[in-house]
N, C-alpha and C positions, 0 to 999 in steps of 0.2 A: 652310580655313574651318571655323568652330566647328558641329557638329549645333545647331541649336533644340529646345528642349526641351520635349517635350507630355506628359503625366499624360492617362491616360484612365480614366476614372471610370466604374464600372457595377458592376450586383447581379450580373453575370453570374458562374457558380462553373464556376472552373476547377479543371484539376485537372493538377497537377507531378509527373511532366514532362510538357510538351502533348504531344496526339499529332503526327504529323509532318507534315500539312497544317496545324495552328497555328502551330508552329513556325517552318516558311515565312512562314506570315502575318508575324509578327513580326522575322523575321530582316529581312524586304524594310523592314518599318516603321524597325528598327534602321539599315538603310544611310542611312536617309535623318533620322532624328528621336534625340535622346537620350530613350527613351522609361521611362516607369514608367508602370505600370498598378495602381490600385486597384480590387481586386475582391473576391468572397467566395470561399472554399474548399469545394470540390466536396465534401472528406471532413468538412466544418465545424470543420478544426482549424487555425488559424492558423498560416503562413508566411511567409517573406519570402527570395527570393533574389537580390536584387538588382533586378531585373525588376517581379515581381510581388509585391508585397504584398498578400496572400490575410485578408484578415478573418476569424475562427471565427464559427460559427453561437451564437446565443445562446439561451438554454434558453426564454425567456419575448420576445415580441413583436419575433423579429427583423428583419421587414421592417422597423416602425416604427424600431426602435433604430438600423437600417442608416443611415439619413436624417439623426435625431436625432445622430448621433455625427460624421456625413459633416465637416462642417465642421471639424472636431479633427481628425478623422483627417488632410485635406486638409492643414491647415496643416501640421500636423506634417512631411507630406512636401514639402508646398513650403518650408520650411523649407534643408532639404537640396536640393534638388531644382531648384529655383525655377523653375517650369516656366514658358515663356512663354504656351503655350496649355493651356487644360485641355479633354478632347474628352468630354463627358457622353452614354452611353446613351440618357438619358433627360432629359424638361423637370423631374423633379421632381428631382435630380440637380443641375441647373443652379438652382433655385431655392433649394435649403438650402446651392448653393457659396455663395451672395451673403452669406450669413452669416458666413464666414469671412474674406472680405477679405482674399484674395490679390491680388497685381495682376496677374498672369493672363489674359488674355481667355475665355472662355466659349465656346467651339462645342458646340451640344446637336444629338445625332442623333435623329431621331424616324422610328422603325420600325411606331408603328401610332397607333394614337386611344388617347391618353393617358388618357382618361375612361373608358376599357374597364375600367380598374385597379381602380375601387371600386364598379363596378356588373356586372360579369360575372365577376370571380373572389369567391371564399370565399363568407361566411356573409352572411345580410341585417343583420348589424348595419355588417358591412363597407360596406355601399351608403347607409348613415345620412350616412358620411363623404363623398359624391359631393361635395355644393358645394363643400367644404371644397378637395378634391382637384383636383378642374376649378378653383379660382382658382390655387392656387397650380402646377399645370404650365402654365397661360395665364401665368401671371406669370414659370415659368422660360424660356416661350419670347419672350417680348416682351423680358425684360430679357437677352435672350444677345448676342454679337457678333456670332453667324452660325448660323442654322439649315440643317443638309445632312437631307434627305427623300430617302427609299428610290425612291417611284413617285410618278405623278401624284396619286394619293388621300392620301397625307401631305404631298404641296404643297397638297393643295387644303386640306387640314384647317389647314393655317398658312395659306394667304392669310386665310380666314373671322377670324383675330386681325388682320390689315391687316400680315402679316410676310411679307417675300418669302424664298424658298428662298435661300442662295447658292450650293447646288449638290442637284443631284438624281441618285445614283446611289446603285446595290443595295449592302445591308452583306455583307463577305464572309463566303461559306457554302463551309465545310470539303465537296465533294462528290465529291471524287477516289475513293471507296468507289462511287461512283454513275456514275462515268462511265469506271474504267480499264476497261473491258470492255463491247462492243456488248450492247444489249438482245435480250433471248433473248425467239421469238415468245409470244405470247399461251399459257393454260394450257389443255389441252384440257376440262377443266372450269371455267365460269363462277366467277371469284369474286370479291366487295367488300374491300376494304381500308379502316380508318380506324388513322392514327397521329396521334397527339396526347392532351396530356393532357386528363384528364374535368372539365373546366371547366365554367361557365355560357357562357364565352363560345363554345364549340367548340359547342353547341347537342348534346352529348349524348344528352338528353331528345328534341330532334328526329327525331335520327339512331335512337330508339331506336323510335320512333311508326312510323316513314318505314320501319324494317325486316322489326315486327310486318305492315306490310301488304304490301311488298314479297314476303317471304318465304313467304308463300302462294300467289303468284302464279311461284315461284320454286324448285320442288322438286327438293332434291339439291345446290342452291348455297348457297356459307354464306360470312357476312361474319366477317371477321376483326379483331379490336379489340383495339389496342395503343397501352396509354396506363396512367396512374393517375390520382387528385387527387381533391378532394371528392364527386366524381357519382359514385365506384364503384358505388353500391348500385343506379343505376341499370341498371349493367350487369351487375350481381349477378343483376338480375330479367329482363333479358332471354335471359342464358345458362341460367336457370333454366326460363325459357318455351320456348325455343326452341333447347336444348340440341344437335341436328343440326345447324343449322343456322345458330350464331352460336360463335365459339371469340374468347376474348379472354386478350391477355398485357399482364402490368404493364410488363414494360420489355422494349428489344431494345439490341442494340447498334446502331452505323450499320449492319457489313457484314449485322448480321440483318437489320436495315429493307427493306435493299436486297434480300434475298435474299425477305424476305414480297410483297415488290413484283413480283416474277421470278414469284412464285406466285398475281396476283392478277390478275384481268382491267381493272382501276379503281383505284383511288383514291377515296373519298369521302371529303368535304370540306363538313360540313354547319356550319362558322361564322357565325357573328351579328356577327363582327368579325373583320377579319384587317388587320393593312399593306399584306403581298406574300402571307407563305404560300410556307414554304421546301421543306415536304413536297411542294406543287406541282411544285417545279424537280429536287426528288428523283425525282419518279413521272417527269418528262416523260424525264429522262437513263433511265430504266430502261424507253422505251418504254412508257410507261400512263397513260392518258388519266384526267380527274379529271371527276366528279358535284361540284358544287360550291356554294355558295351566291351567288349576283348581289348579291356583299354587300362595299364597302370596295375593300383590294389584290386581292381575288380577281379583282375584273375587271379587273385591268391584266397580269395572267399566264394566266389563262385566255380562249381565244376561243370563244367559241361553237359548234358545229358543225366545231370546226378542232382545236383540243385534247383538247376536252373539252366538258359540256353545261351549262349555266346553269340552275339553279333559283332560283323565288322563295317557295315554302314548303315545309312538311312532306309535305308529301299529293304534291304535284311532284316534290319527291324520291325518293318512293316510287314514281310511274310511271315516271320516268327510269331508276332504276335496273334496275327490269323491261325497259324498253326497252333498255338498252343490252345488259344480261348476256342477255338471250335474244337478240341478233344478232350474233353473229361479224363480221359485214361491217363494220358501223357502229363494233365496239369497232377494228379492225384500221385502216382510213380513222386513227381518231381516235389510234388507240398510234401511227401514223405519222406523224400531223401533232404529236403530243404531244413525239416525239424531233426534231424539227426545230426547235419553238418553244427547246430547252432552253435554246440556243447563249448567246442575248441575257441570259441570265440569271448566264453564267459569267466571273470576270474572273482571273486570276493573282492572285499575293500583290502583285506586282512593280508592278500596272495598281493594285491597289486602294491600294497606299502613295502612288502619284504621285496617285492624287483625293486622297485625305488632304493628301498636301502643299501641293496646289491650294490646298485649303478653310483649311489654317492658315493658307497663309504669310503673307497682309494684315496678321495677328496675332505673329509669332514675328521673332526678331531673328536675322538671318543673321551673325555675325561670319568 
């Protein structure tokens, strides 16, 4: 029997040769699909090995151009290719395929609130463009053949367009760095962790309020921040204020992520928008419990009192996290229920290609 052939389309940047949990991923996708993947290039210099066709970064307005150009690119590969599903990232993805007019069917995954895109990342000129933006990923999700939702909060976000999910499970997360080796106990000094980039949407600015008051209440403990992106100056100013007691690095690799985590009594998680929140299912496999925001996906991976602790603003954040780093008991309970939650969160390469298959096959031609 002939493979059916799926194109999967995303901003995401890879980078050749994947490491050897992507690999996996793909090899399991390969037993089952004749697949090409359109994506961007992790070093922004265009490749193509058969596989992966890697776009270069462009000097001037490359997200926009990414969009703009989508539909060329697209045909270009369905050309050769002639994929019978095409599997989109994202609804804004699935909205500028329709432009292209492959005959193709459309599956668009949607991993968090689409609307986040022009109003919690970059500049406020960026946020001008909301309406604009909100109609057209409404309109790449209503005109798809089938929408697959991470958790319950990105089915809910598609029912509100009158769309039903056709299928509801987690996008797979490379976490084999996070889970070959049991979690090592708590650190005999209290300390915070945030990883994530310094966006509008990760609440930065929050998490920056929330530590100035914390950290007085909190002597000898120090939060740790690991991340970059437009908010750096914010944490310019709090390393500057509070130089003892706050340490931040631009980037880490996975095994360092996981190694900061081994060093940290928490996880904070002070977002204004999440889907799921994969640094969540990172922290839970390393035994460490998450300070979180009662905000989107975070409530479908964090429990309350079981995981981890639910806040709902700045100033909450800040006693919670007093609360938890000054009680051993309470952190320990919660790094135990945090490694037991992880399980429901992890799938094979093997498990995740057969959902994929699930969700195409309506659409794809078995010969």
């Amino acid at each position: 029997m002939t493979k059916p052939r799926v194109l999967f389309v995303a901003r995401t940047r890879y980078e050749l040769p994947l490491s050897p949990s992507l690999e996996r991923k793909f090899a399991a996708l390969r037993e089952r699909f004749e697949v090409r993947v359109l994506a961007t290039s992790a070093d922004g210099r265009p490749r193509d090995d058969g596989t992966f066709h890697l776009v270069g970064r462009l000097p001037a307005l490359d997200g926009l151009l990414f969009y703009v150009l989508l539909p060329f690119r697209v045909r270009r590969i369905a050309s050769a290719h002639r994929p019978d599903a095409i599997v989109t990232q994202s609804p804004y993805e699935a909205a500028f395929l329709r432009l292209a007019r492959v005959r193709a069917r459309i599956v668009v995954e949607l991993h968090g609130d689409w609307r986040t895109a022009t109003r919690l990342y970059g500049s406020p000129l960026r946020r001008a463009l909301s309406p604009l933006a909100d109609a057209v990923g409404a309109y790449g999700l209503r005109r798809a053949d089938a929408v697959r939702t991470i958790s319950s909060y990105t089915s809910g976000l598609v029912r509100e367009l009158g769309v039903e999910p056709a299928a509801e499970f987690p996008a797979f997360m490379d976490l084999e760095l996070f889970s070959e080796r049991p979690p090592v106990p708590l650190p005999p000094q209290a300390a915070a962790l945030f990883v994530g980039v310094l966006e509008l949407y990760k609440n930065v600015d929050g998490l920056a309020r929330a530590w100035r008051l914390a950290a007085k209440r909190l002597p000898g403990v120090q939060l740790r921040i690991v991340g970059r992106g437009s908010r750096r100056s914010v944490v310019e100013q709090l390393v500057h204020e509070l130089p003892a007691q706050t340490a931040w690095t631009e980037r880490l690799t996975q095994a360092e992520v996981a190694h900061a985590l081994d060093e940290a009594t928490c996880l904070v998680l002070p977002s204004r928008s999440e889907g799921l929140g994969r640094v969540l299912v990172e922290a839970f496999l390393r035994g460490r419990p998450a300070v979180a925001m009662d905000v989107g996906g975070i409530r479908d991976v964090v429990e309350d009192g079981v995981n981890g602790l639910l806040v709902s603003s700045d100033s909450e954040l800040a006693d919670t996290l007093v609360r938890l780093l000054s009680d051993r008991v309470l952190a320990e309970r919660l790094a135990a229920g945090a490694r037991r939650s992880a399980d429901r969160w992890l799938a094979t390469p093997e498990e995740y290609a057969a959902r994929i298959d699930a969700l195409v096959a309506p659409y794809t031609y078995r010969r």
